[in-house]
Backbone as XML, in Angstrom:
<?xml version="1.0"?>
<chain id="A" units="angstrom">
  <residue number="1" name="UNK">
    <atom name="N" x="-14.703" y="0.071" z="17.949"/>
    <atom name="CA" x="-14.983" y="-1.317" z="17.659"/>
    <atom name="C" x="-15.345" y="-1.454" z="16.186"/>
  </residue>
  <residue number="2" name="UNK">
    <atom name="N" x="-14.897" y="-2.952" z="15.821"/>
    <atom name="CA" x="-15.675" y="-2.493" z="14.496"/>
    <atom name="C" x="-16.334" y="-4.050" z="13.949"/>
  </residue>
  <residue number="3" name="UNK">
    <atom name="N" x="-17.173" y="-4.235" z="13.374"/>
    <atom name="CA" x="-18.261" y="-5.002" z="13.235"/>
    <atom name="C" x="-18.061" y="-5.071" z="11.790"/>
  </residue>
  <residue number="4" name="UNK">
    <atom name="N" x="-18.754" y="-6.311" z="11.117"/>
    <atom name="CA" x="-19.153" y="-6.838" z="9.734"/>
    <atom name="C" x="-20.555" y="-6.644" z="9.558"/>
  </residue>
  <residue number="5" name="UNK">
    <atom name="N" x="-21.054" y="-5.896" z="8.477"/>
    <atom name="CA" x="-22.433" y="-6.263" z="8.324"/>
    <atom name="C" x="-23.191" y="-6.597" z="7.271"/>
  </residue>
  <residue number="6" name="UNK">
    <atom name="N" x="-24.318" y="-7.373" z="6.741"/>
    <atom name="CA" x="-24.610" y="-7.880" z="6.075"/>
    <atom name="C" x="-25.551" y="-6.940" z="5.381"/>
  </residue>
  <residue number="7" name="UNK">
    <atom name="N" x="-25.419" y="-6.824" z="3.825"/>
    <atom name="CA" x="-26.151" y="-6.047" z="3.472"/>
    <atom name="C" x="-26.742" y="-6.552" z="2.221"/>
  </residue>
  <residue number="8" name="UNK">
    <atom name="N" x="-28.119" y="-5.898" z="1.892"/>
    <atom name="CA" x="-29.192" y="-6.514" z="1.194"/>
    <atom name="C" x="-29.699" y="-5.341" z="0.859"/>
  </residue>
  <residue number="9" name="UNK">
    <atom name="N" x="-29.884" y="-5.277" z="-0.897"/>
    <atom name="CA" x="-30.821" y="-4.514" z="-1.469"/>
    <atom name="C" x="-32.385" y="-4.907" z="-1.367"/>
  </residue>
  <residue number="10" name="UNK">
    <atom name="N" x="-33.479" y="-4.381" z="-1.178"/>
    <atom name="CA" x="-34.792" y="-4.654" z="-1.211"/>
    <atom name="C" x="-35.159" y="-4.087" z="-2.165"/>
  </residue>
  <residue number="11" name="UNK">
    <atom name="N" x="-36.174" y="-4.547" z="-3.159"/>
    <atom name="CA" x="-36.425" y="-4.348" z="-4.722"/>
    <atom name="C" x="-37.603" y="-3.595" z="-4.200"/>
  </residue>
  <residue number="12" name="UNK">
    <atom name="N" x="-38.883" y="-4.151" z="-3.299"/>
    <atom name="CA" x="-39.691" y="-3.610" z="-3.029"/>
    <atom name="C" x="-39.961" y="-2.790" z="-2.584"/>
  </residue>
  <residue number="13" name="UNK">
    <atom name="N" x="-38.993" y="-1.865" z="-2.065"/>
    <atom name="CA" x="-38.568" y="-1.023" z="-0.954"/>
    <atom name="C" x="-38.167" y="0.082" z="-1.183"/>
  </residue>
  <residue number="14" name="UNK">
    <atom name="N" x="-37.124" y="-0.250" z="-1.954"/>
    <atom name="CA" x="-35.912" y="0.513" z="-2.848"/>
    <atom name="C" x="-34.887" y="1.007" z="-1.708"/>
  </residue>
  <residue number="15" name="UNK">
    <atom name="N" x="-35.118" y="0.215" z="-0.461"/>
    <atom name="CA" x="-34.145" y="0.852" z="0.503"/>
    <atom name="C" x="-32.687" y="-0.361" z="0.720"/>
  </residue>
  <residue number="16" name="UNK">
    <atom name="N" x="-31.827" y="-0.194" z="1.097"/>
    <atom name="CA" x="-30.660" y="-0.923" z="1.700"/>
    <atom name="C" x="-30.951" y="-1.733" z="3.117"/>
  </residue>
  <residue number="17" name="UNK">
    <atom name="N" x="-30.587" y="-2.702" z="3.051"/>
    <atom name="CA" x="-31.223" y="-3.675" z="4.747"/>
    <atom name="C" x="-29.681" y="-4.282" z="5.488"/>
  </residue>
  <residue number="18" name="UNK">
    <atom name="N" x="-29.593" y="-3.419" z="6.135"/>
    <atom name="CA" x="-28.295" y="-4.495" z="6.638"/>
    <atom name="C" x="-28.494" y="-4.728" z="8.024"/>
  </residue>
  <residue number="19" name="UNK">
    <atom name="N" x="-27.477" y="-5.924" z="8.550"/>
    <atom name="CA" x="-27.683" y="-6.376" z="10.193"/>
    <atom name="C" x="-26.483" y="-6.519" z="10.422"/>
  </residue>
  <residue number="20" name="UNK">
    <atom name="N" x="-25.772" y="-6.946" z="11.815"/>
    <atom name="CA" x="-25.165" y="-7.405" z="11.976"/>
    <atom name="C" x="-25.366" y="-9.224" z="12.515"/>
  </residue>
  <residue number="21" name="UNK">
    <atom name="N" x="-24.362" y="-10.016" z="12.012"/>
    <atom name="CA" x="-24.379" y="-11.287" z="12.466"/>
    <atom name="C" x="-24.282" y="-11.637" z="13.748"/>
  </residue>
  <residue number="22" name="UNK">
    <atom name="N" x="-25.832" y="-11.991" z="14.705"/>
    <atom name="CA" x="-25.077" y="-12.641" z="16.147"/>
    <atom name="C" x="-25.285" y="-11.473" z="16.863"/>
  </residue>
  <residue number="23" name="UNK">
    <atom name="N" x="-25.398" y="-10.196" z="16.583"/>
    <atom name="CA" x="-25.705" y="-9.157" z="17.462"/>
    <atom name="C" x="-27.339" y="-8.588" z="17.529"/>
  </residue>
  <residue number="24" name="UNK">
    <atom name="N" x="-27.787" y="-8.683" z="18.489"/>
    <atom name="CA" x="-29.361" y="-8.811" z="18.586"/>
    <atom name="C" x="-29.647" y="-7.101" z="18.940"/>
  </residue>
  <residue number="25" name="UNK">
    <atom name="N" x="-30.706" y="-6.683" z="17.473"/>
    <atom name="CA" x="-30.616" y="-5.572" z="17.375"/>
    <atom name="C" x="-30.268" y="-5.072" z="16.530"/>
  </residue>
  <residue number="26" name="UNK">
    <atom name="N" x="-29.065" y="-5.370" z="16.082"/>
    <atom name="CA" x="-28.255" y="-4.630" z="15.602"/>
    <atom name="C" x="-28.652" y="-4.693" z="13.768"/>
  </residue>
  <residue number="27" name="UNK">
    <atom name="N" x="-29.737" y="-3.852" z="13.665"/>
    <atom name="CA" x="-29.771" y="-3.523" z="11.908"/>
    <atom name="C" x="-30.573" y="-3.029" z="11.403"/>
  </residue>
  <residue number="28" name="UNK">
    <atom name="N" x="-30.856" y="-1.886" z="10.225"/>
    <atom name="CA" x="-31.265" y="-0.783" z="10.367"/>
    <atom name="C" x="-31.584" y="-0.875" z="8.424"/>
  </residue>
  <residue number="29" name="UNK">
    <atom name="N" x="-31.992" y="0.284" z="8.098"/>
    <atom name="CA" x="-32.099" y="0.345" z="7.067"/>
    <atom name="C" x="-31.673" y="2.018" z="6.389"/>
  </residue>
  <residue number="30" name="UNK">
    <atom name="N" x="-31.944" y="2.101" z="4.834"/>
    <atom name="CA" x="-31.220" y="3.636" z="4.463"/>
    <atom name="C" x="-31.899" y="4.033" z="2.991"/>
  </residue>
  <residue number="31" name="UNK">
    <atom name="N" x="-32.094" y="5.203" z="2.783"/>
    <atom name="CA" x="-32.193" y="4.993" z="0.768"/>
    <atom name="C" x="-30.560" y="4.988" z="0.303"/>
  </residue>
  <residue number="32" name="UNK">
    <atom name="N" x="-29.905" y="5.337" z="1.044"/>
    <atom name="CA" x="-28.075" y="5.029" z="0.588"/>
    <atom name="C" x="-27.682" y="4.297" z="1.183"/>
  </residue>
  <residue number="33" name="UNK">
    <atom name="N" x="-26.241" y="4.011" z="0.672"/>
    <atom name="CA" x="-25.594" y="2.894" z="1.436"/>
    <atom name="C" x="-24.786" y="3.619" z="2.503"/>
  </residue>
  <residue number="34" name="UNK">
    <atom name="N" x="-24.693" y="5.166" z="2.516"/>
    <atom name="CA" x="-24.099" y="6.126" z="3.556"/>
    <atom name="C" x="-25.183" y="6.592" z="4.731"/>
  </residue>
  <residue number="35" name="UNK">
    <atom name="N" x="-26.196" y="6.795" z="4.164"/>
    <atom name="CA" x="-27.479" y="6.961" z="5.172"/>
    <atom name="C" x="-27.543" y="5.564" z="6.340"/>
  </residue>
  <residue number="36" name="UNK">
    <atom name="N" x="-27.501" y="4.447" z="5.347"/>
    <atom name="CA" x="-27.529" y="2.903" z="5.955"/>
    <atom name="C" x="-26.615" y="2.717" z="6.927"/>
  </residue>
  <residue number="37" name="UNK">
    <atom name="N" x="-24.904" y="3.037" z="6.130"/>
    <atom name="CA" x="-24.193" y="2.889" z="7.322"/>
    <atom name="C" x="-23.930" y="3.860" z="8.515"/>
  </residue>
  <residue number="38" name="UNK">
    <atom name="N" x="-24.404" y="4.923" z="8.789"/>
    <atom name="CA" x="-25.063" y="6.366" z="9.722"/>
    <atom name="C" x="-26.117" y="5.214" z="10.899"/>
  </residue>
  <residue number="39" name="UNK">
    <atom name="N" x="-26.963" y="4.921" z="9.752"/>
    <atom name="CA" x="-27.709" y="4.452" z="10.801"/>
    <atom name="C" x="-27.756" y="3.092" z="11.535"/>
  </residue>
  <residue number="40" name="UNK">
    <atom name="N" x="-26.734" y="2.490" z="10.871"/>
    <atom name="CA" x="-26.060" y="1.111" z="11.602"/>
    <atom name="C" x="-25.283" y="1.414" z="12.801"/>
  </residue>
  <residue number="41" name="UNK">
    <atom name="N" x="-24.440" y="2.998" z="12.762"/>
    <atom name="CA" x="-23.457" y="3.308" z="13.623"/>
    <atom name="C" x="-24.161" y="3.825" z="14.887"/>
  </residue>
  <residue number="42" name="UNK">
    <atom name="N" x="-25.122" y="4.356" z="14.183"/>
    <atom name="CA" x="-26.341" y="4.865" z="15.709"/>
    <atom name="C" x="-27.045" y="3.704" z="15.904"/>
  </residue>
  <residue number="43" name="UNK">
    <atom name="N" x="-27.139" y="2.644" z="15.753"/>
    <atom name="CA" x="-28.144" y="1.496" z="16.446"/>
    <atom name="C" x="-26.954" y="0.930" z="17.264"/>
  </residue>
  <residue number="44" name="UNK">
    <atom name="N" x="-25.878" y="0.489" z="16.649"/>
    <atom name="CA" x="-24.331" y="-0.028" z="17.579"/>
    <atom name="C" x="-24.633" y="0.718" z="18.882"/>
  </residue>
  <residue number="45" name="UNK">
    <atom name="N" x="-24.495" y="2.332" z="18.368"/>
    <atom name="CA" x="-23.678" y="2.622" z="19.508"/>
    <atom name="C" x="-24.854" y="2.654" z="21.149"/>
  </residue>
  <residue number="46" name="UNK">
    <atom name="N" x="-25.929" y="2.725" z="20.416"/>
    <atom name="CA" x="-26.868" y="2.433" z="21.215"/>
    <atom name="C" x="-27.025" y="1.443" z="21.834"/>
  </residue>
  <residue number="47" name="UNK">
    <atom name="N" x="-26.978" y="0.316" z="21.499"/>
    <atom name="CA" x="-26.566" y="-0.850" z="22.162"/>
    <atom name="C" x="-25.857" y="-1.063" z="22.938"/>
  </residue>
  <residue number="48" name="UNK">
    <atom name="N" x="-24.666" y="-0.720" z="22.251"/>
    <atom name="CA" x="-23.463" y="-0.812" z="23.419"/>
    <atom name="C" x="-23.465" y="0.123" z="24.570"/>
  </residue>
  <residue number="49" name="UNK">
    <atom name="N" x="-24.334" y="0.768" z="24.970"/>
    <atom name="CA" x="-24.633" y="1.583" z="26.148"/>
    <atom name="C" x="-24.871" y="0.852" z="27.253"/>
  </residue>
  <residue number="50" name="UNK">
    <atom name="N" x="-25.440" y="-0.503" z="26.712"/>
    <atom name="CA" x="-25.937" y="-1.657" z="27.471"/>
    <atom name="C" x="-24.446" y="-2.422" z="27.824"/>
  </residue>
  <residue number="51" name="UNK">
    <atom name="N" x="-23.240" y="-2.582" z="27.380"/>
    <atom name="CA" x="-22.312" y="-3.072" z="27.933"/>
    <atom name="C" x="-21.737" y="-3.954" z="26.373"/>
  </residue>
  <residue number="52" name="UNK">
    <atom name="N" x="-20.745" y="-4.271" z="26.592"/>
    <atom name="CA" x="-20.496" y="-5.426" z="25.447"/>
    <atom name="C" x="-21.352" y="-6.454" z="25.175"/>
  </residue>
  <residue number="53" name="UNK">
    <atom name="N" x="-21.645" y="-6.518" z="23.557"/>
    <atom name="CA" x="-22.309" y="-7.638" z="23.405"/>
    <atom name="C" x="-22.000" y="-9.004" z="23.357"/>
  </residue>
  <residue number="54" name="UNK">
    <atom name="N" x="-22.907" y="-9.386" z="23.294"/>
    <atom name="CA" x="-22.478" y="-11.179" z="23.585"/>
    <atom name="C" x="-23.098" y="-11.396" z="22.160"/>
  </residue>
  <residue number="55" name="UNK">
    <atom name="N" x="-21.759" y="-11.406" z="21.295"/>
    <atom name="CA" x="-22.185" y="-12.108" z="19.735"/>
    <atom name="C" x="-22.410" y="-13.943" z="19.403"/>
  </residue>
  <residue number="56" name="UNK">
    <atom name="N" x="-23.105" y="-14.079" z="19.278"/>
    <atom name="CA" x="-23.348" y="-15.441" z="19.252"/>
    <atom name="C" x="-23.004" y="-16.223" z="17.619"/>
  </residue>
  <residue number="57" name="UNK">
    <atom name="N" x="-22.757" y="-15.881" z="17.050"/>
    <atom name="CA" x="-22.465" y="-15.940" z="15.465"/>
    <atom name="C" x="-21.082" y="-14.771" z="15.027"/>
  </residue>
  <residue number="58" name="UNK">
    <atom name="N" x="-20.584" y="-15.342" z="14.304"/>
    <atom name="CA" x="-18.986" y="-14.603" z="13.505"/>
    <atom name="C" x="-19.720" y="-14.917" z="11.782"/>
  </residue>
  <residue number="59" name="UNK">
    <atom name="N" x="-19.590" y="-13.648" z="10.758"/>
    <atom name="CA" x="-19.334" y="-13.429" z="9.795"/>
    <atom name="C" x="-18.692" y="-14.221" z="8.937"/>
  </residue>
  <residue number="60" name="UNK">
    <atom name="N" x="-18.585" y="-15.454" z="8.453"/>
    <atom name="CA" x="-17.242" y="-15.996" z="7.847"/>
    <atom name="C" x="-17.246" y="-16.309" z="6.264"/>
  </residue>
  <residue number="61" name="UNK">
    <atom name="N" x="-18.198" y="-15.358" z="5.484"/>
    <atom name="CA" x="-17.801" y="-15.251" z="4.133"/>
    <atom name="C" x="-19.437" y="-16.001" z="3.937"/>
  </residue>
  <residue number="62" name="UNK">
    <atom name="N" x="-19.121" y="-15.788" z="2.031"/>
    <atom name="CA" x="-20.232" y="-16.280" z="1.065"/>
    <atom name="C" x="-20.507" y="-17.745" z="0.040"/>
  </residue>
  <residue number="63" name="UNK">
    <atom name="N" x="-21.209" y="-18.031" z="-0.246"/>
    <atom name="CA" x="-21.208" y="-19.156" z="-1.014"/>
    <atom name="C" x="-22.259" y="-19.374" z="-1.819"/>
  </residue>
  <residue number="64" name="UNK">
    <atom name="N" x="-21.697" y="-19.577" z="-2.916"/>
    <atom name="CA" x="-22.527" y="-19.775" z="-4.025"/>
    <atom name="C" x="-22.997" y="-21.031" z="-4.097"/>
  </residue>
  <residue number="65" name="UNK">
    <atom name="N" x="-24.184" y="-21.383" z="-4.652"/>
    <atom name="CA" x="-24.914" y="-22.471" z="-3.899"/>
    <atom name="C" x="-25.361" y="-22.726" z="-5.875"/>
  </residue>
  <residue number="66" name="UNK">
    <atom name="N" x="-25.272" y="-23.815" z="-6.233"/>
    <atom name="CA" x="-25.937" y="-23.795" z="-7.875"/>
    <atom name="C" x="-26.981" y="-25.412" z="-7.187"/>
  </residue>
  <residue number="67" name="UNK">
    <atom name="N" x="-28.095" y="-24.731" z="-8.186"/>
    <atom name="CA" x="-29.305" y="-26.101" z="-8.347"/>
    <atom name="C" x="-29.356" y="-26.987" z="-9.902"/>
  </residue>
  <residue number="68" name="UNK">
    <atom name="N" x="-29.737" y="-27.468" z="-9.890"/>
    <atom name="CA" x="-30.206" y="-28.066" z="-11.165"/>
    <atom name="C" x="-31.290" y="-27.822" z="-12.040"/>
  </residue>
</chain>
């Protein structure tokens, strides 16, 4: 299966934060972005032990947002 996930540097942290969209559970953290995605693939697959998920939200891109 394969999944989108959202990923976020934390300044305070110094670690990588990613989730998946709509999948409850599903997101983990790393000091790499290879450690991160390791441990995104072991929270999935853990989940899905429970049966298919019921995603409630789809991924559909970014947007730049400007203020004044």
């Amino acid at each position: 299966m394969r999944f989108t996930a959202i990923v976020e540097f934390c300044k305070d942290t110094g670690l990588y934060v990613g989730y998946v969209p709509g999948f409850a559970g599903a997101h983990s953290q790393g000091e790499t972005l290879d450690e991160l995605n390791k441990n995104l693939v072991e929270v999935i697959e853990m989940l899905l032990e429970d049966g298919e998920p019921y995603l409630n939200s789809e991924f559909f891109g970014t947007q730049q947002i400007v203020t004044s």
